[in-house]
Residue frames relative to the residue before (quaternion, step in Angstrom):
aa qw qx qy qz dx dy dz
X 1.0000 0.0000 0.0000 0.0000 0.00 0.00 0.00
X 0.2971 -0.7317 0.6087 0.0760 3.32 -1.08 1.15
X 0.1562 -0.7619 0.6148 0.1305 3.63 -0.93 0.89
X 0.0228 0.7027 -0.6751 -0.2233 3.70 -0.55 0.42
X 0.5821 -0.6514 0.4766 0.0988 3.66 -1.29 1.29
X 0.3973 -0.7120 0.5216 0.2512 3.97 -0.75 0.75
X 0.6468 -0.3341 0.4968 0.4725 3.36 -1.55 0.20
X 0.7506 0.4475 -0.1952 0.4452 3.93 0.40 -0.96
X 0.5090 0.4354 -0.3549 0.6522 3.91 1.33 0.66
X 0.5607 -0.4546 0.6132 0.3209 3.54 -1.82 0.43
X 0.3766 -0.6401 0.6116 0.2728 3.02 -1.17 0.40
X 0.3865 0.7601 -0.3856 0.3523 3.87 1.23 -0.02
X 0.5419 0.7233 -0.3182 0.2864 3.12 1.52 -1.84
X 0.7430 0.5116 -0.2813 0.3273 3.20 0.83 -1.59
X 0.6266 0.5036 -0.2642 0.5329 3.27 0.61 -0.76
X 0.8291 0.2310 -0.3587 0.3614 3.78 0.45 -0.36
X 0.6649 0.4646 -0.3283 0.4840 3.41 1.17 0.03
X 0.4471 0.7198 -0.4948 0.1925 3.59 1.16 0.55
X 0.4636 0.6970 -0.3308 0.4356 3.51 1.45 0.39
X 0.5160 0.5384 -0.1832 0.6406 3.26 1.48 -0.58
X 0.8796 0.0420 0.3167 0.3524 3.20 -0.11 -2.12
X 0.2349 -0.8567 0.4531 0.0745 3.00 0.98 2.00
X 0.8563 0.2687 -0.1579 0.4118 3.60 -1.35 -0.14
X 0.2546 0.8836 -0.3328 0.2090 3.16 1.40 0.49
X 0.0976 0.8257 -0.5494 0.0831 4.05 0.14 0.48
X 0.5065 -0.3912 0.7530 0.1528 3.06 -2.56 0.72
X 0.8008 -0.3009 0.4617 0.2343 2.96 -2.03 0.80
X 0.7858 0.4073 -0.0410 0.4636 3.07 0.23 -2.24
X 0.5404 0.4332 -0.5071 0.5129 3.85 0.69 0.22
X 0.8183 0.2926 -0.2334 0.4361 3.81 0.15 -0.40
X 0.6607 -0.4623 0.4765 0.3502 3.58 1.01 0.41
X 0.5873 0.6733 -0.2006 0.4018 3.97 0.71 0.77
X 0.5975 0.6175 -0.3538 0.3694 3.03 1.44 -0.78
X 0.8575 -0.1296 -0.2629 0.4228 3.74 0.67 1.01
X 0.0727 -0.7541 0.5666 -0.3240 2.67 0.32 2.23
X 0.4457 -0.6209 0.4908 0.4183 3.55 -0.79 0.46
X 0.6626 -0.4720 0.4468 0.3722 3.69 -1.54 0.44
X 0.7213 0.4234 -0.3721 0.4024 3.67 0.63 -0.17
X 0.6647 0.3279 -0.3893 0.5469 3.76 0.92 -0.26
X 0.6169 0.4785 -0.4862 0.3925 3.82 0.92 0.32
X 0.4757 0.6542 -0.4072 0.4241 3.32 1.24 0.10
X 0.6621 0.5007 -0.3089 0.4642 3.01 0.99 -2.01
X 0.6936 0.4253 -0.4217 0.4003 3.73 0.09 -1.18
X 0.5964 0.3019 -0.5106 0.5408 4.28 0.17 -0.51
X 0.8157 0.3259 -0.4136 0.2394 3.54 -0.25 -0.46
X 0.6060 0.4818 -0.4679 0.4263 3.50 1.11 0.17
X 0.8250 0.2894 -0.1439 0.4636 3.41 1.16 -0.93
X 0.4054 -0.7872 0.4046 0.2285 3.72 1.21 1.28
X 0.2227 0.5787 -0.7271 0.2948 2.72 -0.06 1.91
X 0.1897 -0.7621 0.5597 0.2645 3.78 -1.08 -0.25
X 0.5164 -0.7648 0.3526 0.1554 3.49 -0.72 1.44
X 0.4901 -0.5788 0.6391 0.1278 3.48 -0.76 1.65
X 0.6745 0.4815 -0.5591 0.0240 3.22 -1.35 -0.50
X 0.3492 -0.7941 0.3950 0.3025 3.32 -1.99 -0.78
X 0.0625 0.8382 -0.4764 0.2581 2.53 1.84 1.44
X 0.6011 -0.4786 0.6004 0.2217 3.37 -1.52 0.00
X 0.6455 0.5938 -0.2305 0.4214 3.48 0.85 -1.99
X 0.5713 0.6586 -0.3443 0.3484 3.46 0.69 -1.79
X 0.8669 0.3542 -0.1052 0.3346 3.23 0.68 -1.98
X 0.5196 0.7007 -0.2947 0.3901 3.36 1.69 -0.09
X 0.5469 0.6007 -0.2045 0.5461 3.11 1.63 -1.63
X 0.7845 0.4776 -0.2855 0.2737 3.28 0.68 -0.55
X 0.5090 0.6404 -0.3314 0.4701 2.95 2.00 -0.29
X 0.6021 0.6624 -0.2259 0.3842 3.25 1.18 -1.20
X 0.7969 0.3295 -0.0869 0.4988 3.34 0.57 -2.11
X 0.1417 -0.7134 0.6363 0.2572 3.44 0.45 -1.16
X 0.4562 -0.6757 0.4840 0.3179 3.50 -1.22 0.79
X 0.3725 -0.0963 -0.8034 -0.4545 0.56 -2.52 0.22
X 0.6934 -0.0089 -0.6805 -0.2366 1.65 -2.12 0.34
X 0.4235 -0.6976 0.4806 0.3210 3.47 -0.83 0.56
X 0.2763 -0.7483 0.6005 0.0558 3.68 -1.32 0.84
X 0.2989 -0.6324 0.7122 0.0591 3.25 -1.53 1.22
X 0.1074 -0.7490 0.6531 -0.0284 3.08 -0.99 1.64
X 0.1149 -0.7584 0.6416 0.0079 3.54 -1.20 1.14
X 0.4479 -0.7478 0.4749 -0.1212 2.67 -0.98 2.04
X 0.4094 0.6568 -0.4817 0.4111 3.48 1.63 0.71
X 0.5949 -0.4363 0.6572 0.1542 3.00 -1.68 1.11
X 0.6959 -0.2854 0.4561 0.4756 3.72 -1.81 0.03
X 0.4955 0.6775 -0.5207 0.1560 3.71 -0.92 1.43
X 0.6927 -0.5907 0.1277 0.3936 3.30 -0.78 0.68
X 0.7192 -0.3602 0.3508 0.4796 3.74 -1.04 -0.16
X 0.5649 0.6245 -0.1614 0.5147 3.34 1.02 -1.85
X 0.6561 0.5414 -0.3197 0.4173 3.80 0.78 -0.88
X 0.6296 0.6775 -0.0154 0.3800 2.81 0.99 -2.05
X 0.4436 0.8278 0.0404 0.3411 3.21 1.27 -1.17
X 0.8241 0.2253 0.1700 0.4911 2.46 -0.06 -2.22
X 0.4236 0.7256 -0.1907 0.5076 3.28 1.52 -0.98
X 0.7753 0.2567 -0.1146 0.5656 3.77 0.36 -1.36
X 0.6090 0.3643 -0.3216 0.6269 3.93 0.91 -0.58
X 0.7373 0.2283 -0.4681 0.4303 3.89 -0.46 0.39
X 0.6391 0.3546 -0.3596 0.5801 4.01 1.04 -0.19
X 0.1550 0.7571 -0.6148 0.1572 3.91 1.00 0.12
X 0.5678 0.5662 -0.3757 0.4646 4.15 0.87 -1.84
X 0.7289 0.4562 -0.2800 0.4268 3.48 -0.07 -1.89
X 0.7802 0.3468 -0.3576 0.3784 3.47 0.09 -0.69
X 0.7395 0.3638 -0.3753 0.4242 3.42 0.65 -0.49
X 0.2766 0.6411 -0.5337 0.4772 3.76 1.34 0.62
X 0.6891 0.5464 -0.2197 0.4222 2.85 0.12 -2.60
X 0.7473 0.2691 -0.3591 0.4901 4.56 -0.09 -0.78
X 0.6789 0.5138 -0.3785 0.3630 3.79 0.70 0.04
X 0.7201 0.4609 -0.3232 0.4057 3.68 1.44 -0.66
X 0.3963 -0.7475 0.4634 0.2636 3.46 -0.02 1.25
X 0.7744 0.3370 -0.2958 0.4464 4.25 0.41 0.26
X 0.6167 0.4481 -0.4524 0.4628 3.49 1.25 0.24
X 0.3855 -0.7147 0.5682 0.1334 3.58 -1.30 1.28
X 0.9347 0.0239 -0.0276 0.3534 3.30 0.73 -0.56
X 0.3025 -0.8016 0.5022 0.1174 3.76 -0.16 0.21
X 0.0263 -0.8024 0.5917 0.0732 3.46 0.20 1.11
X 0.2783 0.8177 -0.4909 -0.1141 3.60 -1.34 0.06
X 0.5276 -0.6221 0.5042 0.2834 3.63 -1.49 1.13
């Protein structure tokens, strides 16, 4: 599973979670980093990535569109990359459930 990272994520993430989550990209690697929320959809859903972020929108769109692409929503308050991080490496299982169950749109986590 490929995450592709929001305008609201480090762009670091990618690089540190490519052990986890090969092919892994930021916004700002593909020319995105302030693109409206609908052509960042289109681009994860053309190029199967699934969308990191801690937008709100992300998780709405998903109510609406349904995946793909499906979207990890992080439910962190103001915290650090290092938080963030850790956050996606200790729910690493859940997520790689969450890209295997073919009816779940989203995947919230605290």
């Amino acid at each position: 599973m490929k995450l592709l990272l929001d305008q609201n994520l480090s762009p670091r993430l990618a690089s540190r979670l490519d052990d986890l989550f090969p092919g892994t990209l930021h916004v700002r690697d593909v020319g995105l980093e302030a693109a409206d929320d609908n052509i960042v959809w289109q681009f994860a859903m053309s190029n199967g990535f699934c969308i990191a972020s801690k937008d709100a929108d992300f998780h709405q769109i998903s109510f609406l569109k349904g995946p793909p692409p499906k979207v990890v929503w992080i439910q962190r308050g103001n915290c650090s990359t290092a938080q963030i991080e850790q956050l996606l490496r200790s729910q690493s299982n859940a997520i790689m459930e969450f890209d295997v169950d073919a009816e779940a749109a989203f995947l919230a986590l605290r």
